[in-house]
Structures are given as structure tokens and as C-alpha cells.
C-alpha positions as a printed Julia matrix, in Angstrom:
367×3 Matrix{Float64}:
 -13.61  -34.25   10.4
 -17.27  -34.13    9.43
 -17.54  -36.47    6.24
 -19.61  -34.29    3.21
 -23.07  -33.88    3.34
 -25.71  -34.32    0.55
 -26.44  -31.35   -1.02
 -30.32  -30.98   -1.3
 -32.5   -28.95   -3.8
 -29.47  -28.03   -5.81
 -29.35  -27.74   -9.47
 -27.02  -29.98  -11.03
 -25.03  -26.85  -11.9
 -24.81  -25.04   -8.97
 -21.34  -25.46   -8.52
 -20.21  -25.6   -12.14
 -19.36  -22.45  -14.27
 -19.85  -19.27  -12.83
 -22.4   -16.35  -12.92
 -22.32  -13.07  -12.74
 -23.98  -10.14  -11.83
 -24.07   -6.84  -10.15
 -25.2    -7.86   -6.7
 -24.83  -11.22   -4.58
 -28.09  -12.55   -4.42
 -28.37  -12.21   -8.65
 -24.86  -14.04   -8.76
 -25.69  -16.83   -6.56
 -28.56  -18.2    -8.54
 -31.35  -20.03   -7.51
 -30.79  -23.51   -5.33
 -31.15  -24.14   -2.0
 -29.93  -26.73    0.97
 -30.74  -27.82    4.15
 -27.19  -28.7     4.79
 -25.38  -27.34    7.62
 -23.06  -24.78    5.86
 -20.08  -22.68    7.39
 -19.37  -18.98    5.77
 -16.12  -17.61    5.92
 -15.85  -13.78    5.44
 -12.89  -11.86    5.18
 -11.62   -9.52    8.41
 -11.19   -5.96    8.21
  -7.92   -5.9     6.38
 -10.38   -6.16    3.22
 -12.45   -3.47    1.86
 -15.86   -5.82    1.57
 -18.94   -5.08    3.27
 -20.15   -8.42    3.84
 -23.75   -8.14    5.1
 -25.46   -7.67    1.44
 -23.93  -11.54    0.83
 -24.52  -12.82    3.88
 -27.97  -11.73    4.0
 -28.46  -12.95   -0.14
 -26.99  -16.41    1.45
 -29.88  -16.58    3.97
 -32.65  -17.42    1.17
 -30.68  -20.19   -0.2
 -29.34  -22.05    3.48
 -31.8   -23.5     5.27
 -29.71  -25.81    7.47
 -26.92  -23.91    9.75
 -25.3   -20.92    8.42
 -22.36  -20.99   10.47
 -20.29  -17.03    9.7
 -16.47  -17.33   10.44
 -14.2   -14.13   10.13
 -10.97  -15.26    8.11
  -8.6   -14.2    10.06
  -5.53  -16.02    9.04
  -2.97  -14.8    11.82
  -4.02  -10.9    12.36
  -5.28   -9.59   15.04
  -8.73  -10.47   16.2
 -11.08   -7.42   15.15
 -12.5    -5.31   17.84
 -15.7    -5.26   19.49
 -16.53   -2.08   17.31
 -15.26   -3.19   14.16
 -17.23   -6.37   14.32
 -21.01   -4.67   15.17
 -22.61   -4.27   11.44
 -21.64   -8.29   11.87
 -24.39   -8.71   14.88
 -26.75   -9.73   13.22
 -25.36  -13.49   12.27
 -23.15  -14.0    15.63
 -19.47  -14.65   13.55
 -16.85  -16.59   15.27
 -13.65  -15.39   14.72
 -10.94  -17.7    13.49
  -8.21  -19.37   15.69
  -5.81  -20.93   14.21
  -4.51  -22.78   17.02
  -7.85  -24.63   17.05
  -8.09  -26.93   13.9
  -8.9   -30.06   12.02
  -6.09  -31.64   10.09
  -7.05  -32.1     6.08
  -4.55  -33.13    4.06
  -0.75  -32.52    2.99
  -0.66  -30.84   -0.3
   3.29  -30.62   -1.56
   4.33  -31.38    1.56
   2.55  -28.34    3.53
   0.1   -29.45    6.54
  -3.49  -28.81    5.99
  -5.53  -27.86    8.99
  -8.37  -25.84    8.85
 -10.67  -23.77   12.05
 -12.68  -26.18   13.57
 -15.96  -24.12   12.95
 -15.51  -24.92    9.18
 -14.6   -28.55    9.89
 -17.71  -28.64   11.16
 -19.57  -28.01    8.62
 -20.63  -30.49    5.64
 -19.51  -28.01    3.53
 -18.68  -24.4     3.23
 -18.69  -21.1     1.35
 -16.28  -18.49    1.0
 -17.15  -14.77    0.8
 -14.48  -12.56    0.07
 -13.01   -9.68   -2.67
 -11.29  -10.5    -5.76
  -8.17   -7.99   -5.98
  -4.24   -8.01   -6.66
  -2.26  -10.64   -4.42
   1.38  -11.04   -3.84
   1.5   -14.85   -3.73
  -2.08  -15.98   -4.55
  -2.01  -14.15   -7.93
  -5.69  -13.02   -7.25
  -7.37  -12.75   -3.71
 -10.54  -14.31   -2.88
 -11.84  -18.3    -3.77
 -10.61  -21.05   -1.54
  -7.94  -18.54   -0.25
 -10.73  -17.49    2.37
 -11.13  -20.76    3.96
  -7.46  -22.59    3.4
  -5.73  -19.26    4.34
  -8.26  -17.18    6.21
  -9.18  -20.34    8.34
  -6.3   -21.79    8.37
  -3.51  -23.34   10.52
  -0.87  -21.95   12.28
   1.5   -24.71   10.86
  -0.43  -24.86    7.15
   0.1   -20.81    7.26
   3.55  -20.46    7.9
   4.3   -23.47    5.37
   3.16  -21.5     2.81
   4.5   -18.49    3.67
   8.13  -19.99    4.08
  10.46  -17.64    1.9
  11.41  -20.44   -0.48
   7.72  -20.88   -1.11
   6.88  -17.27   -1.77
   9.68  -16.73   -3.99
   9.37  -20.0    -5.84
   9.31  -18.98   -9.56
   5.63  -18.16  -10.73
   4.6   -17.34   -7.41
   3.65  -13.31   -8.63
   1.31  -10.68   -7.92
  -1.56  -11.0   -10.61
  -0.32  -14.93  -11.88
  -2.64  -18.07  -11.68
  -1.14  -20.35  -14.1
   2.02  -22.08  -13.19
   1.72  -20.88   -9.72
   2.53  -23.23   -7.03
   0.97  -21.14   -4.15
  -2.45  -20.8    -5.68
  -2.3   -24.24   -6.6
  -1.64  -25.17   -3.04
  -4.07  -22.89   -1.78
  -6.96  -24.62   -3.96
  -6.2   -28.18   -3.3
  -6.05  -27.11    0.42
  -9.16  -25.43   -0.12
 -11.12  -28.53   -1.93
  -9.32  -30.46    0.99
 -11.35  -28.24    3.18
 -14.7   -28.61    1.19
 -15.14  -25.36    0.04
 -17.0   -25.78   -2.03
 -18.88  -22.06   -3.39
 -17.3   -18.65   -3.91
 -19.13  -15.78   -3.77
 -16.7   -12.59   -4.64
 -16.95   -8.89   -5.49
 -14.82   -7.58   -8.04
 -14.26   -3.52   -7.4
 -12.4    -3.81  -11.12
 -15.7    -4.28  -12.79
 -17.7    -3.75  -10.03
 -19.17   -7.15  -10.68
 -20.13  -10.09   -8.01
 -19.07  -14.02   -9.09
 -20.15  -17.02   -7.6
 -19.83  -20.91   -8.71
 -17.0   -22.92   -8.54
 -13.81  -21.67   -6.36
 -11.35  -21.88   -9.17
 -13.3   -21.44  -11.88
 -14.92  -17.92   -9.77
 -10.94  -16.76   -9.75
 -10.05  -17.47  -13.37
 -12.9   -15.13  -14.44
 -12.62  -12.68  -11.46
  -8.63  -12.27  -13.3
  -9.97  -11.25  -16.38
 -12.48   -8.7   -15.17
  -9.14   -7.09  -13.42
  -7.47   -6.61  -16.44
  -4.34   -5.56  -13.56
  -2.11   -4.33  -16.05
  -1.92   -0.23  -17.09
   0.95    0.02  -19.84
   3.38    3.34  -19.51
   5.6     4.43  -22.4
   8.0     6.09  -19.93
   9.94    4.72  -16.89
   9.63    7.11  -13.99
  12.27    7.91  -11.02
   9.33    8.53   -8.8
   5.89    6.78   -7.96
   3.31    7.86   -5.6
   0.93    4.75   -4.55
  -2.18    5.96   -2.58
  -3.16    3.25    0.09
  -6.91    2.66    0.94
  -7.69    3.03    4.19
  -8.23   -0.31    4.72
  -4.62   -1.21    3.69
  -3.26    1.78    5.93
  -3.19    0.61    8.98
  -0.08   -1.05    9.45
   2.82   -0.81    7.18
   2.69   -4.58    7.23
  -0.89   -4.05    5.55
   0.34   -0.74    3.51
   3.69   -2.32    2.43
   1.96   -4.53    0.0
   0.58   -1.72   -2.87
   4.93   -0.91   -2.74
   5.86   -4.52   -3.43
   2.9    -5.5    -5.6
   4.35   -3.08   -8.0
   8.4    -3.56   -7.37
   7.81   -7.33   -7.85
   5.5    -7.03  -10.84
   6.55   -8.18  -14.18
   7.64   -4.77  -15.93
   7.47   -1.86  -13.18
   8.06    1.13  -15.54
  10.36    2.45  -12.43
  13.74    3.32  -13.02
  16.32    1.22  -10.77
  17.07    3.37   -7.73
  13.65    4.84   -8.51
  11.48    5.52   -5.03
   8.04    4.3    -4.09
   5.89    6.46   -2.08
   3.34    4.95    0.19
   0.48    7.04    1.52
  -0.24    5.12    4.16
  -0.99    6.89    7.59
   0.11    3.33   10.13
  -1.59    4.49   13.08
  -0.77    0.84   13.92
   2.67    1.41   13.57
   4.38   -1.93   12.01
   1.65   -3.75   12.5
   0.71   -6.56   15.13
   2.67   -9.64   13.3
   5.43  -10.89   15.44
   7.64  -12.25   12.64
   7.34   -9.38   10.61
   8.01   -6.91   13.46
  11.01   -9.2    14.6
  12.67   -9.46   11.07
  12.83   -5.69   10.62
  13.54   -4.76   13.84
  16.42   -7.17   14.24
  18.48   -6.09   10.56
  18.12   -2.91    8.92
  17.58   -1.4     5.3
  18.0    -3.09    2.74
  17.64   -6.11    4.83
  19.48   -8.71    2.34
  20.35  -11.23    5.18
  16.37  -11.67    4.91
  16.99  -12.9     1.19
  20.1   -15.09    1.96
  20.34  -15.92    5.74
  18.41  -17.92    7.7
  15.07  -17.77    6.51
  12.86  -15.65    9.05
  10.17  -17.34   10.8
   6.25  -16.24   12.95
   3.39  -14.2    11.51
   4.32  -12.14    8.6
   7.39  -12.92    8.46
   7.51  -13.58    4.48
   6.55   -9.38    4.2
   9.43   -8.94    5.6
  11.05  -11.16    2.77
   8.93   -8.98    0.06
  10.5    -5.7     1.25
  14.07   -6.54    0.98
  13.42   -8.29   -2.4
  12.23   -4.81   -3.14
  15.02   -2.83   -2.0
  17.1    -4.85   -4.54
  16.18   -2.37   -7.06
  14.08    0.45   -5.37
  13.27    2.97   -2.47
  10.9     3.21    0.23
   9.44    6.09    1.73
   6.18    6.29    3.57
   4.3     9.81    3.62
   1.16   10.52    5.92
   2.41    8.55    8.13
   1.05    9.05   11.79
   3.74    6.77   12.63
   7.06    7.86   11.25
   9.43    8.18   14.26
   8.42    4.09   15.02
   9.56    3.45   11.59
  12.67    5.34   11.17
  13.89    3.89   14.18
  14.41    0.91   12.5
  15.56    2.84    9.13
  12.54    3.22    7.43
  12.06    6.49    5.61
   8.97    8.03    6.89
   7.81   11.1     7.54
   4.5    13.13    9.05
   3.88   15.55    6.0
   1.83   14.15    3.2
   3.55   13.77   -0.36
   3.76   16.62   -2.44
   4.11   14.91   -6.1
   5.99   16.44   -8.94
   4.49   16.61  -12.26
   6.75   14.23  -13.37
   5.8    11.61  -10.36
   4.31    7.79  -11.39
   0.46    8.45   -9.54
  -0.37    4.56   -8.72
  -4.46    5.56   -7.25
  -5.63    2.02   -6.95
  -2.14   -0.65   -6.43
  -4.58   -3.07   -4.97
  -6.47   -3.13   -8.5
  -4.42   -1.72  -11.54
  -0.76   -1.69  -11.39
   1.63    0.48  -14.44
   3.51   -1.55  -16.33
   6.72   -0.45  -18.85
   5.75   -1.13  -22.47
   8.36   -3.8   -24.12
């Protein structure tokens, strides 16, 4: 692996504190380097439009500015999908081709070879609700989005995503986001640059530091006085392709700390799936080979291959909830394996939970 490069013509804080601001280019500051620097950007699972950072990043790199598309283990993203990107040639992520780092609580750390590379590098991503991470975004971009194979699926083993204090919307305490930062610093990622849609706010300095503030501007929690049989979550489109993608506004707020949902309570996902399950093998294989409420998940072997651990996340919700996905262009793929879906869109009752942005604010019962 490349050893660090000097940084030139950067202020002694540049990668101290944080700032913030409505746009990239006022959040990143002024300094500038003639190091060769990689940029890793999220893929189109997130909601980001990358091109006002990337072209904010262009005034302050004066070596290489290397773009990578993070894209952990999804699918690669179509020729389409990838043309507002022209303009700076991305490579997307393989994760069979990487650099070993370090071992960080005994899970491997390889990152892409394109970041590797690099002297250093910057991630670019959006700061919202995450399952394991607590909040998405800071070194998650490179150690996850460029990670691995073998450093994914170590972290994504079910005993590490149900560790205790691995939880939607936790930093401290949390042994995944702590991996996922030393793996990061392993890496040298050194910047973040993130968008928060809470506050509609960008952040840049200091990976960690960038998250810790980016969690208070979320503010996740909504408290409700009343528990609720019912709750409608509305999926962005982004989010709705796959139920592997979709499924995660449902368990965000099953696995949350208070969900002000009744036990045998349903969740409603508006999520149309034109991708059906999705296009990760572990998670198709998982479902496909147990059915509803799929406890052997939770107490048999532990399932194994991309997206497996959503698999994992479902049945821990089924413990105490429902699933049913409306909208869904989908439906007869999923109820063949016992998924309650259906083609018409949800008709909510007055006295339905309405969850518009899971990704971003989640209910939660008053003690």
C-alpha cells in the first residue's frame, strides 16, 4: 500500500473540528494539495447528487482526483445511472480487487485498490439513519463502500450486527461504528464531506468528528403519546428498489429503542421493488430457503453472502411485528416466499402511524 503523502498548502486545521454550511464548497474551507487524492462517492442506493461536491473538491485538489463509486457489494450501476458522473471518469468499486489494511477486532481490512492508491482520500456521502453504523456517511464510504469482500461480510456476520449497542441512530458504545472508523483511518481517510437532508446542512472536517455533529443535526427521534396497531412508512424512491433496499425504513423502526407499535402491530412499506428482492445472493438465499418469521435465521446456522445480515434484521423484526409491502410492482415474487405484498397502494386509516421520512425521523413511544 501507498505509504501517506505530505499534505501541502493545508491549514493546520483542515482536518480538525468541523464546519458547516449550506453548500459543499462553503463547508470545505479554504486549503489546498497537490497530493494525489482518491474520492469515494456513494452509488445510487443513496439519495446524494454528488456533482455539486465533486466539482467544490476540484478548487482545492490539484494533484489526482481519483472518483470511486462505493459500492460495497450491490450491483454495479448502469451505464445510464452513472452519466451526470461523466464528467470525472468514476471507477466503480470491486471488492474482489483490494489492498489489505489492518485487522481491527479481529475483522480483515482490505480496501479497493483505487483508494489504496491514493496518499490519501476523501469520502463524499449523506448523513442519514443506519441500522448498524448508527449514522451513515464518514469513513463508512471508504471502509464499507470500498471495501472487501472478506472485511464486508466480517462485519456483517449476525453476531456482529446484533452485538449489543450495535442500533439504528447509536454512536457511542457501538462496536460496528467503531470498527468501521478504525478501518476507515486504517484506510487513510482522512476528510468527510456529508449532506445532512435533516438540517439541510453540508459538514466536512474530520471523519468522526463530521458524524458526531451530523447526529445531532438529525435529532432522529419524533416522540408519540400513543402506541399504534398500524404504521405506514413511505420509502423514497431511492430505497424502493429492492425490498432488500426498502426493508430497511421497516426494521429501522421495529429495532429502534421505543417503537410506539403495539406487539403484533403491522408495518407498511411503500415500496414499489421493481427489482424484486433485490440482487444480493445471501439475502435472496436466506429468504428463499425458510419462510416467515424466519427464526432459524436468529438461532441456526448463521446465514452467509451479500446481504445476508438483512435477512437477519427481518426475522428479528417479526419477533414482535408484521410485514406487508404495498405498491409493490413486485408482489407475486414476494409472496411466493411468504411475504405479504400486494399491487394496490395503502389506503391508511385515520388511526394509522404515517412514518414520511424512516430514513431521517423515526416515532418513538414516550416513557
Amino acid at each position: 500500500m501507498a505509504s501517506l503523502g505530505s499534505v501541502h498548502s493545508i491549514s493546520a486545521d483542515a482536518f480538525v473540528g468541523i464546519r458547516k454550511a449550506p453548500d459543499p464548497a462553503g463547508a470545505l474551507g479554504a486549503w489546498q494539495t497537490t497530493d494525489n487524492v482518491a474520492v469515494a462517492i456513494p452509488d445510487i442506493t443513496r439519495p446524494l447528487d454528488c456533482r455539486p461536491a465533486l466539482q467544490a473538491l476540484q478548487a482545492h485538489l490539484r494533484g489526482t482526483m481519483r472518483v470511486v463509486i462505493g459500492l460495497g457489494l450491490h450491483r454495479p450501476m448502469r451505464p445510464d445511472e452513472l452519466q451526470s458522473l461523466a464528467p470525472w471518469n468514476p471507477v466503480q468499486h470491486n471488492p474482489d480487487d483490494t489492498t489489505p489494511t489492518t485487522v481491527i477486532d479481529g475483522i480483515p481490512g482490505h480496501v479497493g485498490r483505487p483508494i489504496a492508491n491514493a496518499d490519501w482520500s476523501i469520502s463524499i456521502g449523506i448523513a442519514e439513519l443506519h441500522q448498524y453504523a448508527g449514522i451513515s456517511g464518514g469513513h463508512k464510504g471508504v471502509a464499507v463502500g470500498c471495501g472487501g469482500r472478506d472485511t464486508i461480510a466480517a462485519l456483517h456476520h449476525r453476531d456482529q450486527v446484533t452485538a449489543p449497542g450495535v442500533s439504528v441512530g447509536q454512536l457511542k458504545n457501538n462496536p460496528f461504528r467503531a470498527a468501521i472508523d478504525s478501518l476507515g483511518e486504517a484506510a487513510r481517510c482522512r476528510l468527510a464531506l456529508v449532506y445532512v437532508p435533516a438540517a439541510d446542512q453540508w459538514l466536512s472536517g474530520n471523519p468522526r468528528q463530521v458524524i458526531v455533529e451530523a447526529r445531532k443535526l438529525i435529532a432522529p427521534w419524533v416522540p408519540i403519546a400513543t402506541n399504534h396497531q398500524t404504521a405506514l412508512l413511505h420509502v423514497p424512491d431511492s430505497k424502493a428498489m429492492s425490498l432488500y433496499q426498502a426493508s430497511r425504513a421497516a426494521t429501522y423502526l421495529a429495532l429502534s429503542p421505543a417503537p410506539p407499535i403495539q406487539d403484533g402491530g403491522v408495518l407498511v412499506l411503500q415500496a414499489a421493488c421493481p427489482e424484486g428482492l433485490g440482487t444480493e445472493a445471501g439475502f435472496i438465499k436466506a429468504l428463499s430457503e425458510h419462510r416467515p418469521p424466519w427464526t432459524a435465521l436468529l438461532t441456526g446456522r448463521p446465514p452467509t453472502g451479500p446481504g445476508a445480515q438483512r435477512a437477519v434484521m427481518l426475522a428479528m423484526l417479526t419477533r414482535r411485528f408484521r410485514l406487508r409491502i404495498t405498491g409493490c410492482q413486485s408482489a407475486e415474487t414476494l409472496r411466493k416466499i411468504g411475504i405479504d405484498a400486494t399491487e394496490a397502494p395503502a389506503n391508511p386509516r385515520p388511526d394509522w402511524l404515517m412514518v414520511p421520512s424512516p430514513f431521517q425521523k423515526i416515532p418513538q413511544a414516550i416513557p
